[in-house]
C-alpha positions as CSV (number, residue, x, y, z in Angstrom):
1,X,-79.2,-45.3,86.0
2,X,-77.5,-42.7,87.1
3,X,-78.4,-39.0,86.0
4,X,-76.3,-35.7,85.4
5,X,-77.6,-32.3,84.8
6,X,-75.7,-31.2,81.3
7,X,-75.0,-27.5,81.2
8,X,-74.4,-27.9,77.5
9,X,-78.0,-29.9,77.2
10,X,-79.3,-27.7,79.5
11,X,-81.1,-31.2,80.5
12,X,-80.4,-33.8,83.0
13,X,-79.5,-37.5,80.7
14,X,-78.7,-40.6,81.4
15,X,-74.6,-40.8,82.2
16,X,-72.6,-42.9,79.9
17,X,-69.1,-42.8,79.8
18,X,-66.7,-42.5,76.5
19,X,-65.4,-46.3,78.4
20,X,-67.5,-48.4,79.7
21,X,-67.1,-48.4,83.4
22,X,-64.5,-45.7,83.5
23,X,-64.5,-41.8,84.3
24,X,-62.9,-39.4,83.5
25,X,-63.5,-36.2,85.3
26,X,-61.7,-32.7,84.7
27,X,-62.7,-29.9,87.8
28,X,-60.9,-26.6,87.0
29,X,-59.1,-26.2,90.3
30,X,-57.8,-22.4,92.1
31,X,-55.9,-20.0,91.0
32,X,-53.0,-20.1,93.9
33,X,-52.6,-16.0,94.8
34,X,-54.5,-16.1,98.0
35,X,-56.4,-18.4,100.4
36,X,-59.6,-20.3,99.7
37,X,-63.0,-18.9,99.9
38,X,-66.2,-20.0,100.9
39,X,-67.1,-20.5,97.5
40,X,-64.0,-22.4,96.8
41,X,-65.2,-24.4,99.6
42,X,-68.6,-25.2,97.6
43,X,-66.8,-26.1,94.3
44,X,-64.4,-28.4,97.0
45,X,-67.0,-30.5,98.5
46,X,-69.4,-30.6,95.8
47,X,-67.3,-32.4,93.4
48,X,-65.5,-34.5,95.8
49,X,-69.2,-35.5,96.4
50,X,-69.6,-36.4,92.5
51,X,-66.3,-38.2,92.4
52,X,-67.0,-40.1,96.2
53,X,-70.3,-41.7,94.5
54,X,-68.9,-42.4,91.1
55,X,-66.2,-44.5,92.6
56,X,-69.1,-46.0,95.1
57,X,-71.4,-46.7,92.0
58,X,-68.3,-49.3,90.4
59,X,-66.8,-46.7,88.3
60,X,-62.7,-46.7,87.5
61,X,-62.5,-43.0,88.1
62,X,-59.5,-40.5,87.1
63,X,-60.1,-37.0,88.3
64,X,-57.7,-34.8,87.3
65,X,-58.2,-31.0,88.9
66,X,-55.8,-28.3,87.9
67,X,-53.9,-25.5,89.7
68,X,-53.3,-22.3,88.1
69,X,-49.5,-21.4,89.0
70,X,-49.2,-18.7,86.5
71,X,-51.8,-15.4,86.0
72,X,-51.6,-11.8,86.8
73,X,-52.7,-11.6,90.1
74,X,-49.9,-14.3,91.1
75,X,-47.3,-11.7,89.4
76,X,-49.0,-9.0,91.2
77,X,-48.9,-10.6,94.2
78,X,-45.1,-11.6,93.7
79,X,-44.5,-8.4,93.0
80,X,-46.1,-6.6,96.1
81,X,-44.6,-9.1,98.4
82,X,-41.2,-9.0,97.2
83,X,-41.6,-12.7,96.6
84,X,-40.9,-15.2,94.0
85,X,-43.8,-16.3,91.7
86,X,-43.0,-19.5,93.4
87,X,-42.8,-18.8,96.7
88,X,-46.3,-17.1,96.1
89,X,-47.7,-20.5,94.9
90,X,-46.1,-22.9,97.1
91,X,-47.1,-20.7,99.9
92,X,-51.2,-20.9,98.6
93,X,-51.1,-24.2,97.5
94,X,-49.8,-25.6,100.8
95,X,-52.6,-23.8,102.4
96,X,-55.3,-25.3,100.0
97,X,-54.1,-28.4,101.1
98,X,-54.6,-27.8,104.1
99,X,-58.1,-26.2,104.2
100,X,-59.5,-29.2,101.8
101,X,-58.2,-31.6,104.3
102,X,-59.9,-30.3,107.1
103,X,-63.0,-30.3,105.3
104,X,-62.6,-34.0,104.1
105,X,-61.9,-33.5,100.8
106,X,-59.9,-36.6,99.2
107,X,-57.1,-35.1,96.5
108,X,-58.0,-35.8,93.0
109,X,-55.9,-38.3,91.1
110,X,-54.2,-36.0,89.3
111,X,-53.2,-32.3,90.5
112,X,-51.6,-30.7,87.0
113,X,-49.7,-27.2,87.5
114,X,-50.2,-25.0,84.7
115,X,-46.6,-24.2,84.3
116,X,-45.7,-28.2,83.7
117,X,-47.6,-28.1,80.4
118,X,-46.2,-25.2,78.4
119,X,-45.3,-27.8,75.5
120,X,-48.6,-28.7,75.2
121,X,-50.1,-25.4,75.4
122,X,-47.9,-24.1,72.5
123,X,-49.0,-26.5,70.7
124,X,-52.1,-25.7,70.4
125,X,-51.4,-22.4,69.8
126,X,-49.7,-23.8,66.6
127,X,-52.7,-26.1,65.5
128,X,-55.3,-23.1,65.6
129,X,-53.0,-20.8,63.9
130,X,-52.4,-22.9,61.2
131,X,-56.3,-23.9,60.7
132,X,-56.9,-19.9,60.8
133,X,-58.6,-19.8,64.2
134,X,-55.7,-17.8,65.9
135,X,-53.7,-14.7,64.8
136,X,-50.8,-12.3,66.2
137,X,-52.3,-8.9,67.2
138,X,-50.4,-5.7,67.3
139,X,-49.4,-6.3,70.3
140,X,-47.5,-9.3,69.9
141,X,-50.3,-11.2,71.5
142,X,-51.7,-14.5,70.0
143,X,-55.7,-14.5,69.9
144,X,-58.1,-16.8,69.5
145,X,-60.4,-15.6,66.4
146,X,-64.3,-16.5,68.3
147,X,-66.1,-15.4,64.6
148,X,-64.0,-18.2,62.6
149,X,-65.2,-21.0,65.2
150,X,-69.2,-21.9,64.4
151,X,-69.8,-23.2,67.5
152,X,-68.7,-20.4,69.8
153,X,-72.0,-19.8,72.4
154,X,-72.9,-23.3,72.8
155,X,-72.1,-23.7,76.0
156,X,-73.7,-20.7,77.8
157,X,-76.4,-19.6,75.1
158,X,-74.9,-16.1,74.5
159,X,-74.3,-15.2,70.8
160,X,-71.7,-12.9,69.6
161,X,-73.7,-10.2,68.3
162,X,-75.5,-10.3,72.1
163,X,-72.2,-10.0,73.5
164,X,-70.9,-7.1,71.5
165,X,-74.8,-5.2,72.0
166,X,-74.1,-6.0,75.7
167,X,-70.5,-4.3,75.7
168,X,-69.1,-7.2,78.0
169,X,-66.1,-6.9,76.5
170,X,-63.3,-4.3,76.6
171,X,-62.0,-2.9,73.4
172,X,-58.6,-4.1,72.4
173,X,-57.2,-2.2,68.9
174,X,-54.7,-5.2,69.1
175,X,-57.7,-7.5,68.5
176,X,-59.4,-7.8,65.3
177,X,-62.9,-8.2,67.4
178,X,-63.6,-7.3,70.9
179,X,-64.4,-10.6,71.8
180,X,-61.3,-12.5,70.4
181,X,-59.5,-14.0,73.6
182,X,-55.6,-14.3,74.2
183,X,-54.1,-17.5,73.6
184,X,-50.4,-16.6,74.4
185,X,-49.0,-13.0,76.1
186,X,-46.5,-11.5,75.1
187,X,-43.8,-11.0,77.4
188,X,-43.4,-7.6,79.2
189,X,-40.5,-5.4,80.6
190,X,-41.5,-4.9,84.0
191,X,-42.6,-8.8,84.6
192,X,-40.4,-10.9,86.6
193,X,-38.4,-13.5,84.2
194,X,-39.8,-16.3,85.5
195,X,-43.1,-15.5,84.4
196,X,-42.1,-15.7,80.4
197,X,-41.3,-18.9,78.2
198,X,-39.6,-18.8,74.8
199,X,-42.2,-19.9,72.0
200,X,-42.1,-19.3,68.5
201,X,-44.3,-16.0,69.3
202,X,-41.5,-14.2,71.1
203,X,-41.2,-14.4,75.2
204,X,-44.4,-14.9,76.9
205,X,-46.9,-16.5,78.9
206,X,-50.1,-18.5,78.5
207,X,-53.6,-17.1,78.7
208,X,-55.7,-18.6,80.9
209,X,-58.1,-20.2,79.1
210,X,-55.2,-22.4,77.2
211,X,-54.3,-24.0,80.5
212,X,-57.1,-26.0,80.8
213,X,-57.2,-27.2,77.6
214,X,-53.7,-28.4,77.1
215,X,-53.9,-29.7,80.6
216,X,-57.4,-31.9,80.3
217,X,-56.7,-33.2,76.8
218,X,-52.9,-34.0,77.6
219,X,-53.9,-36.3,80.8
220,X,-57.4,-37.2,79.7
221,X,-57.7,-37.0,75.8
222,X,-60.9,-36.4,74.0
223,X,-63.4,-36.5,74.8
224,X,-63.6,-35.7,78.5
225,X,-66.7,-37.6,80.4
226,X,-67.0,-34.8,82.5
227,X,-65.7,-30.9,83.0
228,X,-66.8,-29.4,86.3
229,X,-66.3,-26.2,87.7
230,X,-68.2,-23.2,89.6
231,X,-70.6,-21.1,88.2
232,X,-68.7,-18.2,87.0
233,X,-66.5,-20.3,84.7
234,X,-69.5,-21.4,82.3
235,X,-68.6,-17.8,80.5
236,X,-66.4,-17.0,79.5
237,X,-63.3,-20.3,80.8
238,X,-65.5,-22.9,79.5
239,X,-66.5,-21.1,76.3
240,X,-63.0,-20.2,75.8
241,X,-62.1,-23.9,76.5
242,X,-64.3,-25.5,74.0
243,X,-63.3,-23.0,71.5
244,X,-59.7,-23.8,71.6
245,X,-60.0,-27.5,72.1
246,X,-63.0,-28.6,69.5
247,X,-61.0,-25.6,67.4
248,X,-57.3,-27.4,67.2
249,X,-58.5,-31.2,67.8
250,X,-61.9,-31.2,66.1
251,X,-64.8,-33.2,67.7
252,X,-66.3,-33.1,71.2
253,X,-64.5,-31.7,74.1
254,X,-66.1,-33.0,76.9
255,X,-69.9,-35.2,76.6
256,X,-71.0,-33.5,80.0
257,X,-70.8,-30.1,81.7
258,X,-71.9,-29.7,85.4
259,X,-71.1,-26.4,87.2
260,X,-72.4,-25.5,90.5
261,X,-74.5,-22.8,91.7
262,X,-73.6,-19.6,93.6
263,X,-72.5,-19.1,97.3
264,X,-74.3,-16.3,98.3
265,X,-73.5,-14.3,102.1
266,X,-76.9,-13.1,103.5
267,X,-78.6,-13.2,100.4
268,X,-75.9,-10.9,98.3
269,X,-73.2,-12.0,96.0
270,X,-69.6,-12.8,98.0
271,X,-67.3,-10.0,97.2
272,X,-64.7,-8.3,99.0
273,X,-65.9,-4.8,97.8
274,X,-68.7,-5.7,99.6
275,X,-67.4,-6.5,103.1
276,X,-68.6,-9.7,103.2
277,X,-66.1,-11.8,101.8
278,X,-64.9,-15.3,103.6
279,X,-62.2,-17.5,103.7
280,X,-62.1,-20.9,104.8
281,X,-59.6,-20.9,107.7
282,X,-61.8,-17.9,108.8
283,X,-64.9,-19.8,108.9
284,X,-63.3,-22.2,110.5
285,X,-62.4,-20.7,113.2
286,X,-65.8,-20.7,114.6
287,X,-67.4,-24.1,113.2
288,X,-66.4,-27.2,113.0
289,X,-64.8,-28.3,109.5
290,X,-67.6,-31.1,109.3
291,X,-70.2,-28.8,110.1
292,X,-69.3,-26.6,107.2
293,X,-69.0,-29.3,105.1
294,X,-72.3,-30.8,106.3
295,X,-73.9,-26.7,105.5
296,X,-72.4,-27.5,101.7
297,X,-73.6,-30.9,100.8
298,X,-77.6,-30.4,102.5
299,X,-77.9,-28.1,99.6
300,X,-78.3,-29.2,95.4
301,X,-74.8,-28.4,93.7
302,X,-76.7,-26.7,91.8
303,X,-79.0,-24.4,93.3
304,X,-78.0,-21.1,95.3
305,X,-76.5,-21.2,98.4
306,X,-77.2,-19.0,101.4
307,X,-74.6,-18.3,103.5
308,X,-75.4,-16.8,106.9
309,X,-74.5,-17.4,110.3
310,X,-78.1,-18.8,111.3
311,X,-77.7,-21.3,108.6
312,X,-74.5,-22.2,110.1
313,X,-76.1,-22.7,113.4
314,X,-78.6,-24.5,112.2
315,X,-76.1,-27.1,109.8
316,X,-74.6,-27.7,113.8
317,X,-77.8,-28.4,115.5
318,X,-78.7,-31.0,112.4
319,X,-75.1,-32.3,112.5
320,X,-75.7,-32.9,116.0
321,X,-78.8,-34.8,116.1
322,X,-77.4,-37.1,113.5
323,X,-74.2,-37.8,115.9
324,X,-76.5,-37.9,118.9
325,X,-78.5,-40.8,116.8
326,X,-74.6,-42.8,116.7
327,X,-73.6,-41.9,120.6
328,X,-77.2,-43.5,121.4
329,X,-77.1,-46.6,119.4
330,X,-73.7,-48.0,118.7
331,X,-73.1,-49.1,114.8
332,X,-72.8,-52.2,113.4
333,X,-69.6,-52.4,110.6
334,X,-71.4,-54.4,107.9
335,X,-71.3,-51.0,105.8
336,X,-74.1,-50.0,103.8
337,X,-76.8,-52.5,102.6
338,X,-78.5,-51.9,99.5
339,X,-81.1,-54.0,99.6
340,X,-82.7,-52.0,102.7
341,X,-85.0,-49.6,102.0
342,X,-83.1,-46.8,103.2
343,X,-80.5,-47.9,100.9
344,X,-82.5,-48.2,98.1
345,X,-83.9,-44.3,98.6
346,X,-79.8,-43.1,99.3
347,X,-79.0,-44.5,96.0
348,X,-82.2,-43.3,94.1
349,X,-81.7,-39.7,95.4
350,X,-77.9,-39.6,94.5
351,X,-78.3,-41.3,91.3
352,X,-80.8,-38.1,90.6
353,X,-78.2,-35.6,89.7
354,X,-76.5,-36.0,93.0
355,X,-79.6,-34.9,95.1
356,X,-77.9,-34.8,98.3
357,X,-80.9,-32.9,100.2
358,X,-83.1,-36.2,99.5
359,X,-79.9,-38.3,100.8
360,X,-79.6,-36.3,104.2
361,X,-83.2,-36.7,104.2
362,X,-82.7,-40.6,105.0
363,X,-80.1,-39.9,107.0
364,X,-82.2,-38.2,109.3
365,X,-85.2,-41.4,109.2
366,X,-81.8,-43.3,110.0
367,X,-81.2,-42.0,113.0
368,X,-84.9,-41.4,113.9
369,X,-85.5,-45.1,113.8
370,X,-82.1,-46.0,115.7
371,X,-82.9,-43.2,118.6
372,X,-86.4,-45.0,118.8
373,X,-84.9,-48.7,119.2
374,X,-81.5,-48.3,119.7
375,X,-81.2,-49.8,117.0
376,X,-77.4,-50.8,115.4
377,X,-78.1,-51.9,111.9
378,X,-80.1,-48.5,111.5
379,X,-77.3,-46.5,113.4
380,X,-74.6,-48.5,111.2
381,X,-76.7,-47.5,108.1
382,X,-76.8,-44.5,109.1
383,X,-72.9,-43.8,109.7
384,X,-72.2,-46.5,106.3
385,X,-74.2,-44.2,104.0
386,X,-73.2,-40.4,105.8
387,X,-69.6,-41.8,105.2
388,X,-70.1,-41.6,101.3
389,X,-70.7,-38.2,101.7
390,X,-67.9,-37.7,103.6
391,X,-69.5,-37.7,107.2
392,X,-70.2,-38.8,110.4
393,X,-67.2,-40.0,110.5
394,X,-65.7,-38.9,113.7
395,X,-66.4,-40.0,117.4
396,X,-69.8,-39.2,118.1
397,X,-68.8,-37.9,121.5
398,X,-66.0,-36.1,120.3
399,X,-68.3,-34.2,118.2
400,X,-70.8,-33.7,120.3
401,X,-68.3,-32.0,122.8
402,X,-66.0,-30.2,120.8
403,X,-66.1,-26.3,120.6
404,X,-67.8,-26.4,123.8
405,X,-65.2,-23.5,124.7
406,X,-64.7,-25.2,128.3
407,X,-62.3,-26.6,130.4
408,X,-63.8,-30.4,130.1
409,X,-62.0,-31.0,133.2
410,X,-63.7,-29.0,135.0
411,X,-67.3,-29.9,133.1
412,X,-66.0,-33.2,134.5
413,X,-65.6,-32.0,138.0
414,X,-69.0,-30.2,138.3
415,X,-70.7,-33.6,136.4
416,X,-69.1,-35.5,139.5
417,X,-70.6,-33.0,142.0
418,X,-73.8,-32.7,140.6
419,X,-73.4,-36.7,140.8
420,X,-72.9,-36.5,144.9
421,X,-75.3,-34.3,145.5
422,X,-78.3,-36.7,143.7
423,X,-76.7,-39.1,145.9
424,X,-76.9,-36.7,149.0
425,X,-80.8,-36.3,148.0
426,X,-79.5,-32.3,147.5
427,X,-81.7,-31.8,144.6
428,X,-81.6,-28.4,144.3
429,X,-78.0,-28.3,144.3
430,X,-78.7,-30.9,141.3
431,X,-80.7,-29.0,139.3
432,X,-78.8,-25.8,139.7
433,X,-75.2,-26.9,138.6
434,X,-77.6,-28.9,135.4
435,X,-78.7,-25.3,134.8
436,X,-75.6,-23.4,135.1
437,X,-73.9,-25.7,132.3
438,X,-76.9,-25.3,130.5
439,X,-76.5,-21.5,130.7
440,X,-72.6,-22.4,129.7
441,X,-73.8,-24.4,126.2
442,X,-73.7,-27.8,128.1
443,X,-76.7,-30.2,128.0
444,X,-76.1,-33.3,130.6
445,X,-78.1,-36.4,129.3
446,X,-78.8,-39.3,132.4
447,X,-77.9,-42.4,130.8
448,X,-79.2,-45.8,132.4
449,X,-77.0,-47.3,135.3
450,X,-76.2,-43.5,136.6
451,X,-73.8,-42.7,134.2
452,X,-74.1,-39.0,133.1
453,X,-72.9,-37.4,129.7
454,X,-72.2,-34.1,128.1
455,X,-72.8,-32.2,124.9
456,X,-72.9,-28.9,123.2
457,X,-76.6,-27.0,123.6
């Protein structure tokens, strides 16, 4: 039976849908003011991993993963460009499509806009006002009240009193305590128009923690089978989430809470204070989308996650033995067989919490057994099972030559001399334009029956 690390349970359990058979699975999504980072990247891949085996395992899945249209940084950003608030988000979102397309990341089911759901967000306002969990500060703000709702700290094991010792939270004379969180914001002056809503609180806006509620519960109901997200949205998003949810609907938000672990950039926190700060399309300039993906998924969701350019280089050079395993052997398509051992260990490891190391790990006796024998059940295993990951898809030889950053023409040309001058018995000439690709990146690989191939060093 499958098994799923529960923040909330801080234990993994058995996974059992509200349905029998059927998921449903909220991920909170990006906030749409600039491009994606690295450790959007993570929260990308590691999920579409979750929903890829879900669906493999038999499951009806729905996964519904938001975008946030509407914060202050995306009026900020409006603001400094000269731009719309929706010409800022159309711009992002486009290029979030983009980047999770090129690292194989199938669109969720559902992709809710915040904006689209300002009925339903109001509406919740109104329920936890009217049960006393929400007020109307000074400031014409509406806040959530976190000491009227028992259960607040469940989720990430802080209490209130630790909070306030631990001054994590600014002090607000509007609020009547320093943790209480907005619900609704009241309209400014200065802030374009079409960043406010009429609502029975005056113009305003959303907070941010209400999107996600109105937007989960409206598509999904209650309770949710599974809320995802990255690490830094455990405290306070998720809090904030359950909160308002359990708070205007009463029972269970959401049975299970899985969040993944940190991205770190040569062993320090990503953070563009720090210099150190990635993007996606920048990564990709340099690596392969696959091999970036390939860096993500070799890792547990949920452990820490080193990023640094020798790990990179070392996620291509095991990318690449796995697609020299497929050039060497040619698959079978009987797709994956479950009865095989190798089977049996993929499914054991990924039922596990999603323990894609152990999964790689019989990838890689895959295409150990099918470089010893040629073999194309174990190469077609091999490509069957990497494909639920969402690799080794591509032409192996493709792969294996891309980036090379040469003319291949002229790789070609020098191949075809190199060729004549074997024939010629001029070995040395041989061995000295093998060495000179070799210098260049290239490796040359003497198949049987003369024939010569290329790949990347």
């Amino acid at each position: 039976m499958l098994q799923i690390y529960n923040t909330l349970a801080r234990a993994k359990q058995p996974f059992q849908p509200v349905e029998p058979g059927r998921v449903r699975m909220y991920v909170c999504g990006m906030t749409v003011y600039d491009y994606c980072h690295l450790g959007h990247a993570r929260m990308l891949v590691g999920f579409d991993v979750v929903q890829r085996w879900l669906r493999a395992s038999g499951y009806d899945v729905t996964y519904v993963r938001n975008i946030t249209d509407i914060d202050d940084k995306i009026i900020r950003r409006a603001v400094e460009n000269g731009q719309t608030l929706s010409q800022v988000t159309e711009f992002f979102i486009d290029a979030m499509h983009q980047d999770e397309k090129a690292l194989g990341v199938q669109p969720p089911d559902l992709e809710p806009r915040a904006t689209r759901h300002i009925p339903r967000m109001l509406d919740i306002v109104g329920l936890l006002e009217r049960k006393g969990l929400a007020y109307r500060g000074a400031d014409g703000d509406v806040n959530f009240s976190v000491r009227q709702f028992p259960g607040y700290g469940k989720l990430s094991g802080k209490s209130l009193d630790d909070l306030r010792a631990g001054e994590r939270v600014k002090v607000d004379a509007a609020k009547r305590d320093p943790l209480d969180f907005v619900l609704w914001k009241a309209a400014k002056p200065e802030e374009p128009p079409e960043s406010k809503w009429e609502s029975p609180y005056g113009l305003g806006r959303p907070g941010w923690h209400i999107e996600c509620s109105a937007m989960s519960t409206e598509l999904l109901g209650m309770p949710l089978d599974i809320h995802g997200g990255g690490p830094d949205l455990k405290f306070p998003h998720h809090e904030n989430e359950i909160a308002q949810s359990e708070g205007a609907y009463g029972g269970t938000f959401a049975n299970v809470w899985m969040h993944c672990g940190p991205l770190m950039v040569d062993a320090e926190k990503m953070s563009k204070s720090l210099g150190n700060f990635f993007t996606i399309r920048d990564t990709l300039k340099h690596y392969d989308a696959e091999v970036l993906r390939f860096f993500i998924v070799r890792s547990h969701y949920r452990s820490p996650q080193n990023y640094a350019r020798e790990n990179l280089e070392d996620a291509r050079a095991a990318l690449g033995r796995l697609y020299t395993a497929l050039a060497n052997a040619a698959p079978d398509a009987l797709g994956a067989d479950w009865n095989d051992a190798s089977g049996q260990a993929f499914k054991a490891a990924m039922d596990d919490d999603f323990n894609t190391p152990e999964a790689i790990a019989v990838l890689f006796d895959l295409a150990a057994e099918a470089n010893r024998g040629g073999s194309a059940r174990a190469a077609g295993q091999l490509k069957a099972l990497g494909g639920l990951l969402g690799l080794l898809q591509q032409d192996p030889r493709a792969f294996l030559q891309g980036g090379a950053g040469q003319d291949e023409a002229g790789i070609e040309a020098r191949i075809a001399r190199r060729a004549q001058a074997k024939k010629d018995r001029n070995f040395a000439e041989a061995d000295r334009l093998r060495a000179e690709l070799l210098a260049e990146g290239i490796v040359l690989e003497d198949k049987p029956g003369g024939v010569t191939v290329w790949r990347r060093a």
